[in-house]
N, C-alpha and C positions, 0 to 999 in steps of 0.2 A: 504493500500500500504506500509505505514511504517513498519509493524509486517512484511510482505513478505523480506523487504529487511534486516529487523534485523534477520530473519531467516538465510536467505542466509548467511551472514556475519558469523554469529556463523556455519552453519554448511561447512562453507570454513576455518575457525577456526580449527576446529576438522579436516580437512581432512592434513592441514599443520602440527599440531602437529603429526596427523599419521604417516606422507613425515618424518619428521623429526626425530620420535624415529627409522624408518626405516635406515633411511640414518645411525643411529649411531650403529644400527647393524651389517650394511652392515662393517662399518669400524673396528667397535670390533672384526668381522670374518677375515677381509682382513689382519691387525696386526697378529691376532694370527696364522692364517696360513704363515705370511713370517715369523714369530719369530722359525716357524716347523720347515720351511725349513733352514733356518740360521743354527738351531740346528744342525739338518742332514747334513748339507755342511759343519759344523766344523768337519766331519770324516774324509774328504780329503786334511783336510789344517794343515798336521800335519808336510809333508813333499811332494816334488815331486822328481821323478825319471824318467832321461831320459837317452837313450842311442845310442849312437853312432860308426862307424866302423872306423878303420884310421891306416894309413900307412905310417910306416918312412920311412927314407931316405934310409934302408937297405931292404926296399923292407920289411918288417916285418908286418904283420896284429895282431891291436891291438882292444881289447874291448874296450870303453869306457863306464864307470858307472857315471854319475852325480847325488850327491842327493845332494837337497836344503832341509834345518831343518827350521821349523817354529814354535814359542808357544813353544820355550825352548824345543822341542821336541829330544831327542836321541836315542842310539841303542848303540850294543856291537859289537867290532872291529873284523875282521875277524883274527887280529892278536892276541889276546885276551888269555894270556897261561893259561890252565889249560881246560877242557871239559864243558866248557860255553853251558848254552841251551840257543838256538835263535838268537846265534851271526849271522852275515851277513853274507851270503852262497851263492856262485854262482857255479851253475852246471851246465853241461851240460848231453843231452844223448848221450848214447852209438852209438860211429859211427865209420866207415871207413876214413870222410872226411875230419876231423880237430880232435886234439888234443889242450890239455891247455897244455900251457907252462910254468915254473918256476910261482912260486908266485905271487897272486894279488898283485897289488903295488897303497899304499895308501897315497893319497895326500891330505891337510896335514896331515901329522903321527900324531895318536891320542895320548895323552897320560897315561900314567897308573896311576889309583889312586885306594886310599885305600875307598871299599866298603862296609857299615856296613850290611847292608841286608845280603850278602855271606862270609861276614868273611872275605876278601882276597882281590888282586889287579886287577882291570878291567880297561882294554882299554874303554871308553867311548867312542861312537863318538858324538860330542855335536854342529861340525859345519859343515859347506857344505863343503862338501868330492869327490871325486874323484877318483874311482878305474881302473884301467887300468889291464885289462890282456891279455897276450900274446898268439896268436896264431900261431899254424902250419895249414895250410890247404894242407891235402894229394892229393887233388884229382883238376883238371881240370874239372870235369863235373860240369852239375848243381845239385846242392841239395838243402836242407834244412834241419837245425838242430834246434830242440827245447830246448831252456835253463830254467832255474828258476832260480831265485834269492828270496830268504828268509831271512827275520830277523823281533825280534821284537822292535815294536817303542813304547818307553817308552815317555811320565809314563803312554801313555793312555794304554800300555799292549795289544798289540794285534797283533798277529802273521801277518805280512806282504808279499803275496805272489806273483809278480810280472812274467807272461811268457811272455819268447819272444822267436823268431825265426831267426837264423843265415841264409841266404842267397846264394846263389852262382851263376849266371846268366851270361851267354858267359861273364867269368872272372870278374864280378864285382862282389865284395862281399857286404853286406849290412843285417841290424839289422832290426828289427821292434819288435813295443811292441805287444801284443797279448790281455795281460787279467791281470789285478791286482784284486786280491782278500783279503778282511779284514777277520780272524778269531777271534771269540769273545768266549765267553764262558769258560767252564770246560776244555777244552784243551787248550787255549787260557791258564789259569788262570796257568794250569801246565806249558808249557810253559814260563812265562810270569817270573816266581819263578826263576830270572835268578842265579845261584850259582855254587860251582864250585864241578860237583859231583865225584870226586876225590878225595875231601880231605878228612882228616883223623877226624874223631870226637872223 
């Protein structure tokens, strides 16, 4: 009777050590897949982009651009002189229904420094900024107009491409975001070689 139960004993022994180098795989697997995913979620935490419609006191329709910067993260000023590649770009397409008005207008105004990479002076934008641009809307119907905004965000260097879509609905106008897209790679990389290609070597 005693060998039965020293049996049992050692082989419930073996079965807890099994439970247990288990259990510590389970957990080596659980860590390294949330450290994946951490990885991959630091792509979007570089900066956010929101946007809004609004209307002063002169009856005037305005864009609003908000970008928050995060992890010392930056980009080049739409004001930026000289033919900058990747500085921050808002379009729109080609329509009947609204036009841009005068100049984006950038809050706060970045300031110009001197850039070893390009030789020359760049607008930086290095904190949460604010762009406002003016609109005319032609038309009383409804429509829709599709915009983009582009630029790259340094230093992770990668062409940033955000759509949205302008609005018009029995007279209210209104934004919505569409689709951001990251570009990486060989064009990215061209891209990314911000400098100023105008100048004279």
């Amino acid at each position: 009777m005693n060998k039965f139960i020293i049996i049992f004993i050692a082989l419930s022994s073996i079965g807890c050590v099994k439970n247990n180098q288990e259990d510590t795989r389970t957990t080596k697997v659980t860590q390294t897949d949330t450290a994946i995913r951490t990885t991959i979620g630091k792509i979007d935490t570089s900066y956010a982009l929101a946007l809004k419609m609004d209307t002063t006191d002169k009856d005037e329709q305005r864009l609003i651009v908000s970008i928050d910067l995060y992890d010392k993260s930056y980009f080049v000023s739409p004001h930026s002189n000289g033919n900058f590649l990747g500085r921050f770009n808002l379009s729109l397409d080609e329509t009947k229904h609204l036009t841009i008005r005068d100049s984006i207008i950038e809050f706060p105004k970045s300031l110009e420094t001197y850039d070893p990479w390009s030789d020359g002076w760049v607008n930086f934008v290095k904190r949460n900024t604010t762009y406002t641009q003016k609109l005319i809307i032609d038309s009383k119907k409804d429509f829709e107009v599709t915009g983009l905004i582009q630029f790259v965000i340094e230093p992770r260097c990668t062409m940033e491409k955000v759509q949205f879509v302008i609005s018009q609905r029995s007279g209210v106008l209104s934004v919505e975001k569409r689709q951001r897209s990251t570009h990486f790679g060989i064009f990215s990389d061209i891209i990314c070689d911000v400098f100023n290609v105008g100048k004279k070597k």
